[in-house]
Structures are given as C-alpha cells and as structure tokens.
C-alpha positions, 0 to 999 in steps of 0.5 A: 726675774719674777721668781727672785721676788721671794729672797731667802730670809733668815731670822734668828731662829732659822740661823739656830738650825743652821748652826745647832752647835754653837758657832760664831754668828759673825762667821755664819752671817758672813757664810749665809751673805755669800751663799746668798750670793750663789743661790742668786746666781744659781737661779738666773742660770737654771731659770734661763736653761729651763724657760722659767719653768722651774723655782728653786727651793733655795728662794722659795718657802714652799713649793707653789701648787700654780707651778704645777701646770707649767712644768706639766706643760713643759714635760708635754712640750719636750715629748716626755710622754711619748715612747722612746723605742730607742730604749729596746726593751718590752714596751709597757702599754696601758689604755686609759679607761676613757671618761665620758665626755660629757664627765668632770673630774671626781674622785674615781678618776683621780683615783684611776689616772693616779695609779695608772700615771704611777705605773707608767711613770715608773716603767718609764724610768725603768727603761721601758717603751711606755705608752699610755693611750688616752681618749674619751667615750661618746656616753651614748644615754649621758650624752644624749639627756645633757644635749636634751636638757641644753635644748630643752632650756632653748624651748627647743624639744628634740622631737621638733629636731629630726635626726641629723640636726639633733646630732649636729647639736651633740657634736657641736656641744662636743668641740665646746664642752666635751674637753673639760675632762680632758684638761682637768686630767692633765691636771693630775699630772697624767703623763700621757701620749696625748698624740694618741688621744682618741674619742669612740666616735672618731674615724678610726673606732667607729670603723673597728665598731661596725667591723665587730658588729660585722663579723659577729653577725657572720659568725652567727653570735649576733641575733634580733628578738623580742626579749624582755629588757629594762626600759627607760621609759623617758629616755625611751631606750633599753638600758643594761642590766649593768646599767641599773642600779637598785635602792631601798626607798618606802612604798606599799604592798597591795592586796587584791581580791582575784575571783574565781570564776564559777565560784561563789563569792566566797571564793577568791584568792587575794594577790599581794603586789607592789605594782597593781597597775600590771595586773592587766598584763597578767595570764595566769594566778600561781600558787605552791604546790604544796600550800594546801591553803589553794589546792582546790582551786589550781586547775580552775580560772580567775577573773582579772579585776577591772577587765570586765571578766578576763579569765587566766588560769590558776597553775601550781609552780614551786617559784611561789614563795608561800611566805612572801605576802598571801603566798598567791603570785600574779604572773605578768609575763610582760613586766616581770624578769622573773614571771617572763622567764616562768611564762616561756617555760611553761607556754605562757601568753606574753602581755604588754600594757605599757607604752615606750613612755610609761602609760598604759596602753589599750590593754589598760582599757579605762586607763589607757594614756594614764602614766604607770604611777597615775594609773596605779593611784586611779586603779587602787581608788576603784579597787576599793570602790568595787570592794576587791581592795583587801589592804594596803601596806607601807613596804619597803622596795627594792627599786630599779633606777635607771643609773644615767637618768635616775628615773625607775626603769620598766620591765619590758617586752622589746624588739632589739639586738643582741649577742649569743654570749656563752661561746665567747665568755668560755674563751675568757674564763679559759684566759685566767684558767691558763694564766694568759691575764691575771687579776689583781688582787685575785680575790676578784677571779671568783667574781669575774668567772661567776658572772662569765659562768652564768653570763646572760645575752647582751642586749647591744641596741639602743633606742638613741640618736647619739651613738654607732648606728647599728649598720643594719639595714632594710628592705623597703616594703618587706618583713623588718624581721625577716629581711635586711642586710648587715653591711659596713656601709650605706653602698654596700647595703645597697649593694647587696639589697639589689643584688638578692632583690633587684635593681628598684629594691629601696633600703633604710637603716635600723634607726637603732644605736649599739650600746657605748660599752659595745664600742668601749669593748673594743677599746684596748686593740682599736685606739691600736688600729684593729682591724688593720692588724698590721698598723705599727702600733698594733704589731708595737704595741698589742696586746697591752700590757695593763688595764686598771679600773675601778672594780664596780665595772669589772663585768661593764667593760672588764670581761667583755674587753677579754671577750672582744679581744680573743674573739677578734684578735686571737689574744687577750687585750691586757696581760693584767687587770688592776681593780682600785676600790671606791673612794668613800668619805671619812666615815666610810661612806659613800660619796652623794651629793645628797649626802654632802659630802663629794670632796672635789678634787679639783677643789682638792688640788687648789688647796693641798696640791696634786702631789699631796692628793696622788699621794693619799690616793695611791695609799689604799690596797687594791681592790679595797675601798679608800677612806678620804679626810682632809685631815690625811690630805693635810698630812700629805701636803706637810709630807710635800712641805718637809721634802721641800725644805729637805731639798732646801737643806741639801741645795744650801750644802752643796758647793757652788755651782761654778765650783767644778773641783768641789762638783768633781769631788762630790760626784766622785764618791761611789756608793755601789761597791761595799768597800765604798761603805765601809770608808763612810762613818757610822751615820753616813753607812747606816743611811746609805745602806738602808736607802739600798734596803728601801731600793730593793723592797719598793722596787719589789712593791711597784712590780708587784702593783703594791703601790700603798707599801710603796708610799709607806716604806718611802715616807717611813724612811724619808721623814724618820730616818733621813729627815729626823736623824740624817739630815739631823746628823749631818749638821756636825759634819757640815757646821762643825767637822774640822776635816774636810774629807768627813764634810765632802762625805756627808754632802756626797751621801746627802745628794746621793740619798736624796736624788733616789728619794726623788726617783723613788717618789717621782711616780706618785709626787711628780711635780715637787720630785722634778722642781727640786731635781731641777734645783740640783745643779749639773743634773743633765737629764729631767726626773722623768726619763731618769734612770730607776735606781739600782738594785741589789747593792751592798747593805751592812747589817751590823752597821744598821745594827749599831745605828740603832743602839745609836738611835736607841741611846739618843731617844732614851736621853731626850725622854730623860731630858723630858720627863726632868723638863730640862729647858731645850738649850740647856747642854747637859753632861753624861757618861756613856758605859759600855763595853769596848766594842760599843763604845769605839763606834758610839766615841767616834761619833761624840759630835754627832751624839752631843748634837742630837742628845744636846749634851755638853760635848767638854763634859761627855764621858766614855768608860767601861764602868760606872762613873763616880757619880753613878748615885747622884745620876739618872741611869738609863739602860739604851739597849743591851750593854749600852748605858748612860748616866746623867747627872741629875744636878746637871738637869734640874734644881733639887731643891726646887723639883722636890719642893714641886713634886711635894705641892703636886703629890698632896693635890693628886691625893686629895683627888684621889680621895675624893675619887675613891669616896664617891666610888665607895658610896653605895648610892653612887654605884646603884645609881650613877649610869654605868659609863660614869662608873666605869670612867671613875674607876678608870680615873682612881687606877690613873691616878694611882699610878700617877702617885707612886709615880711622884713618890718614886721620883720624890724618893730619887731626889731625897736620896740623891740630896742625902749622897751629896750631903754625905 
C-alpha cells in the first residue's frame, strides 16, 4: 500500500496540541498507538472501496496536488458529470464558451471554467439536472496562421498547396495538438459532460451553420456588397470590427502642398496626414465651412501631388475639424471608415490604391508593387525633392492592429457577405427590455443595448481555406454578382443552377469562409441539435439556463447569440448572462508577455494547487477586474492546508470505524429542530447556530451569482469561528470532559459542522472537499452529488450573544497576558465579575475558558464584586457587565518589570530629545525636504505616546508594589 508511506508522526510539540490541558503523557501515548492502529485500518478499508483514489488526512501532512488528477478521473469515470433526470426538477444548463482549439490554457480561461464549474457544481448539489456542454472553435484566422507557420517551418508555402491539402494539414494538426486545451480544463476540475463535447466543425454544427445561413438569405437579412471593411493584408482576409484592437505607438504627421489648379503658386492648401501613401486614392480636398482661411478656394480644383496633374475638387463639409493639424482634410474614400462614409453621401468617386497583400496597385503609378510603408518612405523622399513636402512631425497614433496576427490592419473597399442586422438587434434589445434574459451585473445592459442601438451590418465572409464554406455557389460563365444559388449542399446547388439555367449549366462554390463567430453564434441551441427542434436534448434542455463570459466579448458573441437564437428558435438562448472582469497582474495591469508578467495557471496548479487558484479566482466581483499576486495564491493554498489539518483533527476524534454503537450514537444527534440546540452548551449552540447562519446567507449568494461573498463568509466563519475558537474549544471536551455525553456532543457538532463546510466550499475547492469527505467514515454518497445543506434552521441569537461576550473576554486576557510578556505555558489566575446572569454561562464554561485564556483552572474565581485583591490586579472591562481581574504578581516579576521599564523609559527620552532639537532647528526645517520633516514630527508624537505609555505602567506597578508592602 503506497499511500501507508507517510505514517503519522508525533513529535512533542504536536502532542502539546493534542493535550493542551495537562494530562498523563503515558496515558496519551497509549491512546495515540491505538489509534494509530485504527487509522491503519481505516485507510486499507476506504483505499480498497475507492480504487486507491483517495489518501486519508489521518496519514498525510498535507493534501498532495498529484491527486487532484486521479480523483478527477475517478468522478468522470463513475458518471458524476452527467445529468441525473431522475432528480426531476428544472434542469440547470450552461455551454461552455468554447476555447480555440489551437489555445492553451491562460488565465481568462481559468477564470471562466472556475465560475462556470462553481455554478454547476452547486445546482448539481442542489438537486437539479445539470448539464455543462463543452467543445472547442475551430478559430478560423488563428488556426489558419499556426498551420501556415508549421508549414512554412517545413519550407512548405500554402500557396504551393491547393485547397483540399492545405485543409488535410489543418485537420491533421487538429487530432494532434488540437486537445490540449481540452485537458488542461479538465485540470481545473471542470466537472463537465465530456460526452456532450463538441468542435464547430463537427457534423452536427457545421449543418445548423449552413442551415442559418440558409434561412437568413431566404428571409432577405443576408446580401453580397462592396463595402468598406478591415483588410488583413497578410492573411489577406477581412476581419471584424470587433476583431481589431487599437494601440497607442509613435509616428508622424506629414504636411503636404496640394495645389490649386489655375492658381499661382502661391496658391496651394497643405494637407496633414498620417499616411501620405493614400493620397493617390484621394477624390476630393475638404475644408470647414466656416474657416474663412480656404473660402475662396471651396469650389475651385486641386492637383493631387505625384500623379502628373490629377485634379479633385475642393467641397466645404462640417466633418472637417479646423483644429486638427492644417484644418484641410484629404478624402480617400477607399482607405478611410470615415472618408468612405462622407464619399457616399456626398456622391463621391471610391478609389482603391491597395492590392490584397499591402502594395500599391497601379493606381500608384510609379510606385506600383511598392509595400504601403515602403511606398510611404520613397513618396515622402520625392515629395521633398519636388518641394511639395511642408514638415513632418513625430505624432503619436492610434493604430489598428489586426488582434490574431498583430499585423496593422487596412482600410479597404471589398466584395463580401453580410447580414442586414437592425431587424434582428430590436428583437435582442426587446429580450432585456422585457426581462426574458438579464445581465449580470447589469450595469453592463447599458453597453449592450448601446452597441445593439447603433449596431452596424455584419461583415460574415472570410478570405480563408480553414473554416464553414459559405454555401454560395455560381454560375459558370455568368455574372458573379448577379446569379448564384445559396443551397445546403453541392447536389442541391446543382439541382437548382439546372433547374433555371439548363441541363449543361456548370456551378462553382464561392471560395469564401463564413466568419468563426457566425458559427459560435449558434453555438447555445446547435451543440442541442437545432435544427432538429425535436432531438431530446433540444426539448430537455433548450433554452439554457446560463452563459458566462468575459465582458470584453459581450458584443463578439454575446448579442449576436441573443440574436441568433430568436431568430431561429423563437427564444433567447440563455435566461442569464454572467460577465467576469479581466485578470490583471498585481499592480492592476494587464497581462503581456511584453510586459513579463503572465502567470501560467498551469504552472500555478504545479505550485499552490487548484483549489487555492479556483478559490482566488472566484474572490472578484462580477464584471470587475481581478488583481492576481502570489502573495493571495500563497494565502489560499494555506487556507487549503488549515482545512486539511482541520479534517485531520475531526478524523482523529471520530470513533472507530468498526465501532458501530459509538457511529450510531453520533449520527443520532440532530441539529434541525431548536429544541435539539438548546441541549447543546454554549460552545457547541453558538457554532451550530452560525453555521445555520452562513447556510442561509451563502445560499442566498450563490443564487444570486455572488460568488466572491460566498468565498469570504465562508472562509470568515471556517477559520475564525471553527477553526480558532471551536476546534480550540472542543479540546476540553475531547481531552478532559469526565461526562461522556458532553464529548460524544462535541464530536457530533464537529462532524456535523464540517461535513457542511465541505458542502458549502466543495464548488470552488473540489478536490481536497471530496478527499476529506472520503476520509469520513460511513459516508455512502461522494461530495459531488451530495445534497446542498438545508436551510432556514433554527439560529439562537442570544446564544451568539453570549458567545461573543465569551470571545470577548478570552481576547481581552491574551492581549494582557501579551502586553505583560507573560511566558506562553505559564497558567495564570483571574476572578471573573459579573452579574449573576452572565456568569452562570461564563462558570459553566470554566474548562473551556481555562483552555483558551491558559488560566490556572484551581485558582479561577467567579464573584459577583471585586475581588480582594482588586489593587495588586490588571482590571479588564470584556464587554458591558463582564470583567476580569488579573492579579498582576501572577504575571510577571515587579521588581524586575519595574527595573526594565525604568532602562526603557530613560532610552525613549533621549530620543525624544534629540528628536525634538533637530525639530526645533531652524536650519533643519528650511532645509531638510518636506517628507523628512513630516516623518520627524511623526516620530516625536510616536515617541510621545510611547513615554506616557511606560510611566502609566511604571506608575501601576509602584503603586501596586506600595499596597503589597502596606
């Protein structure tokens, strides 16, 4: 048996806290050699029943990450991720927003599988048919530049390939590195129905795709135009507004001389542009209509530089900013979003200088076949030579850069297909108006219907090999533009091209992809078996209940599911939308690996553990941004540690397995009815009532997605009320109580509270909740299909009350016993004051008192006035009617306290004074900076306070020596 390597080893410091009232060691050795004995036995008998999966706590120091795989396994392997319809009950349904295949796992992901894994873990537990559908996009532009690369790393170009071999590379690529992702998501414990997995290039998807494609063009809501786009010139394919991302990077403004034709040559208008390459596409010169600078010449020509005397006209158009740079604009209609837009409607000429791969066309004359940014170098050079170069001057730009291929993306004229969007974005703005979906947090509903209110056509074609072909095909020997046919497949094109043109009529397919988010925006109702409405799961399982997603694609995918989805199935595709912010460094920043600071979560896992990364990551605030150090990674892989040795305690308290009358007796104990609290003592109601409280409030918090309160509450009540004062508490049950009853009660409310524990934290910390609920004995059914705790059960205020005036007099004797240095296994005496009523429940729990407060339990007083020795005694106020006098010659050595609180007092004063001189120097204050004055004057009030601090206590001690003497 491999996991008996690591036997439980007791040193004489863990003996200490296993008896922290003194007992017979003899008598405790002979109790830890016979459950020694026990946890052997023990652990053969769960290893056997769960194939060596699990390791007990009772054998291992801590919770080994390494395990994490095999119990993941084993979940998998026993069907937990799959539905239970026998549970009845309104299913619970989430998709998986699918990773690019071609992805490895960062921290977005984490992020998302994290939160998703939590919602479906607990409406798991909850009862509920739960069903979390994962898969895979086929990344249509990513996929295609990683295949290129590997190719082009062969000395294999895909220009050498034709279409079909260049695909039987991407697929192959596929099967080989395309599940990576996949696997490392299972590593984050994702407790999906892999059976339901799914990739948008599989059967089933790639037939609702050309079926949506199909319907829309019938319905007249899809159209081929020559409309301006952004141009990938490398990848030579159109990408997405949403696609390109904007930076801040240096250039330059040039300002050029335009003549004006008929003019002398004084008369000219200078242009400022930051990319002189396009003027040879420009067709007209534009200036305010109200700059009284150009007014005579609105009306008259200019001749475009360089183009042997092309004339545009010179129009007056209030888009011209007359701040911005000479207050003249050129108009480039083909190369500019904005000049395009003013070009059409103002009747404007359109003209493209650019060629698909980034040269000049022969529009450019002379520099035709010149790349755009070689073409603007040569341009400028001759400029200058022929005296139309004004200046140029650094700039700084706003740059368009492609987000797949980082390449800077062109403004450009091109045929493609789109989608008319504005009939189906009213239905989707309609859907929140109405309440049928709701965004969380819903701060975000103003940014989703602004971009639907303003929502522009949708560019879906795509100049790719790897991706759904747009089932478009033509006619041979006819007009592209006019005739083709739009069919679901090859045969049913042929069909209908020989219908309406003849028997011989010949067809070929556009060679044109559709846009990866054109078939991701299927995604919710197609991985369901749309457009068969009547598939099982559709009926089951459609609409779904969840999506969560990063709110940097709520327009990407987000609103064109909601869209997708009523159009084609009449509902929205997910009642909710969850946002989760970015994950940034630290410092707040955001992760770059020009930066050098992406934290791997892979690497992450290695190091503190999944438990401790899911937990930080499920800390944030939806929709807000999260901060991630390893200085919180460190102190949730310790909050993993404390719950492990916290099973380890409970386990090592429990009886014997075999001991099925002491089994029988603890299961007995119900906590669910108040009169059941009101036979337990104070320690023991006090937990229980607020591990009902945290029940209720962390319930109400997971239906409410707030999750980040979920983590706090719970880890607030683990570790500060079960783990610091209960488990500390139990000890004199366990270790000391001569009643039975009173130790079987404290075991039961052990067990009790810490098998809820599990429950509650089991969706964020799967993995060390299910190997400590393995480690119970006579637990039949695994954590993850247990039942979610119950709620609404009897709280006792007053009992919580009185705890805390408990509590409250424990810490205000440790902070005495601290500020008096009062060595930590010296046991002091005290009188406890107060009135009758209090301290009935504070005497009945003297043991436990004596424990927490290490007070001499033979010398503990109780009285209702003070004590005799009240004068030669630290008097504590605990709270309101509850006091506590320590005699002080318990505590420490007066005459050797006086005698160093005399040494430290005389040192403090002589700093003082010589912080108060230099403070009192003119010449330190006029010259010194202002910081260090500051910090100065700081010090001397520090060191103030410090003084009078010491004399009070000098003061104390003297009189107290003089009431002894007297």
């Amino acid at each position: 048996m491999a996991l008996l390597a690591n036997p439980l080893i007791l040193s004489s410091c863990s003996i200490r806290k296993f008896n922290p009232l003194i007992l017979s060691q003899r008598r405790f050795l002979i109790n830890v050699s016979s459950r020694l004995s026990y946890f052997r036995t023990r652990l053969f008998s769960v290893s056997a029943s769960k194939n060596d999966v699990f390791t007990s706590p009772e054998v291992a120091k801590s919770f080994d990450f390494d395990w994490e795989e095999r119990i993941y396994n084993w979940w998998d392997s026993q069907g937990y991720f799959k539905p239970n319809m026998d549970q009845g009950g309104e299913p619970f349904v989430i998709s998986m927003p699918p990773p690019n295949v071609t992805g490895s796992l960062h921290m977005g992901h984490a992020m998302f599988v994290t939160l998703e894994d939590i919602m479906v873990r607990y409406h798991r537990m909850k009862g509920r048919p739960t069903v979390w559908i994962p898969g895979t996009d086929h990344a249509g532009i990513a996929t295609q530049l990683v295949v290129e690369r590997m190719l082009a790393s062969e000395g294999i170009k895909r220009a050498d390939l034709d279409r079909d071999e260049f695909v039987n590379h991407v697929w192959k690529w596929k099967e080989k590195y395309g599940g990576t992702i996949t696997k490392q998501i299972k590593r984050l414990g994702a407790s999906c129905d892999w059976s339901r997995e799914h990739f948008t290039l599989d059967e089933r998807l790639s037939r609702a795709v050309i079926e949506a494609f199909v319907r829309l063009h019938e319905k007249g809501l899809i159209y081929q135009g020559s409309y301006m786009v952004n141009w990938s010139p490398n990848l030579q394919t159109a990408v997405s507004d949403l696609e390109v991302e904007y930076s801040e990077e240096p250039g330059a403004l040039y300002h050029i001389k335009y003549r004006v034709a008929g003019g002398s040559r004084e008369d000219f208008l200078t242009i400022a542009t930051t990319r002189p390459e396009t003027l040879f596409g420009d067709t007209a010169i534009a200036v305010n209509p109200e700059d009284e600078r150009y007014a005579k010449y609105v009306g008259c020509q200019a001749i475009v530089p360089m183009t042997y005397g092309r004339h545009i006209p010179i129009i007056a158009d209030k888009y011209v900013d007359k701040e911005f740079g000479t207050g003249v604009l050129k108009i480039s209609p083909g190369h500019d979003h904005n000049d395009y837009l003013l070009a059409r409607k103002i009747g404007l000429p359109i003209l493209n200088v650019m060629n698909k791969d980034g040269t000049l066309n022969e529009v450019a004359g002379l520099y035709c076949g010149l790349d755009r940014f070689e073409a603007r170098e040569k341009l400028w050079k001759d400029l200058t030579e022929t005296g139309l170069a004004v200046k140029k001057e650094p700039h700084t730009l706003r740059v368009p850069r492609s987000q797949r291929g980082g390449e800077i993306i062109e403004p450009l004229v091109s045929k493609q297909w789109f989608v008319t969007m504005e009939a189906l974005a009213e239905k989707a703005l309609h859907s929140v108006e109405t309440g049928d979906l709701t965004i969380i947090p819903d701060r975000f509903e103003k940014i989703y219907n602004h971009w639907l209110s303003n929502i522009k056509d949708w560019c879906i074609s795509r100049q790719l090999w790897w991706g759904h072909r747009i089932p478009v095909w033509y006619i041979v020997g006819r007009d592209c533009e006019e005739e083709y046919i739009v069919a679901r497949s090859p045969d049913e094109a042929l069909q209908k091209a020989q219908q309406k043109y003849g028997k011989d009529a010949e067809i070929y397919q556009d060679p044109d992809v559709l846009d990866t988010w054109f078939s991701s925006s299927l995604w919710p109702f197609s991985t369901l078996g749309w457009p068969d409405v009547s598939d099982e799961d559709f009926k089951k399982f459609y609409p779904t209940t969840m999506l969560e997603t990063g709110h940097d694609i709520l327009f990407f995918w987000v609103a064109r599911m909601v869209m997708m989805g009523i159009e084609f199935t009449g509902n929205v595709p997910f009642r909710y939308v969850y946002l989760h912010g970015l994950i940034r460094d630290s410092q707040g920043r955001k992760m770059s690996k020009t930066l050098g600071n992406v934290i791997d979560p892979v690497d992450t896992i290695k190091e503190f553990g999944t438990d401790a990364l899911r937990f930080t990551l499920a800390l944030g605030t939806a929709g807000q941004d999260l901060n991630l150090s390893t200085e919180r990674l460190s102190a949730n892989k310790a909050f993993t540690n404390k719950l492990w040795n916290a099973g380890k305690f409970v386990l090592q308290n429990l009886p014997n397995q075999s001991d099925n009358n002491a089994w029988e007796t603890l299961r007995a104990y119900k906590f669910d009815k108040e009169e059941s609290l009101l036979m337990l003592r104070l320690p023991e109601c006090w937990v229980v009532s607020k591990l009902h409280m945290l029940i209720d409030q962390v319930t109400t918090s997971y239906d409410k997605f707030y999750f980040g309160d979920v983590a706090r509450e719970t880890y607030d009540f683990f570790w500060g009320d079960f783990a610091d004062w209960y488990i500390e508490a139990s000890k004199a049950r366990l270790y000391q109580a001569e009643d039975n009853s009173v130790s079987s009660a404290a075991k039961a409310v052990l067990l009790y509270v810490f098998e809820n524990i599990l429950k509650i934290l089991h969706p964020f910390m799967p993995f060390v909740t299910e190997a400590l609920w393995q480690a119970i004995p006579h637990q039949k059914v695994p954590l993850i299909v247990s039942s979610w705790p119950k709620s609404s059960l009897p709280v006792y205020s007053n009992v919580i009350k009185r705890f805390e005036n408990f509590q409250a007099l424990t810490k205000a004797i440790r902070n005495v016993r601290a500020e008096y240095s009062v060595e930590p296994v010296k046991r002091i005496s005290a009188t406890i004051v107060a009135n009758p009523d209090v301290l009935q429940y504070i005497s009945e729990e003297r043991d436990v008192l004596a424990l927490l407060s290490k007070l001499d339990l033979q010398a503990l007083r109780f009285a209702e006035s003070l004590p005799e020795d009240a004068n030669q005694s630290v008097h504590l106020v605990a709270s309101e009617g509850l006091e506590a006098y320590l005699p002080l010659a318990d505590m420490v050595d007066i005459s050797a306290e006086l005698q160093r609180l005399h040494k430290r007092l005389l040192k403090m004063e002589g700093e003082y004074k010589g912080i108060k001189a230099r403070l009192g120097s003119p010449k330190f204050l006029e010259k010194a900076p202002a910081e260090i004055v500051q910090a100065s004057q700081e010090k001397a009030q520090e060191m103030e306070e410090k003084i009078n601090l010491t004399k009070n206590r000098i003061a104390f001690l003297e009189s107290t020596v003089l009431v002894t003497n007297s």
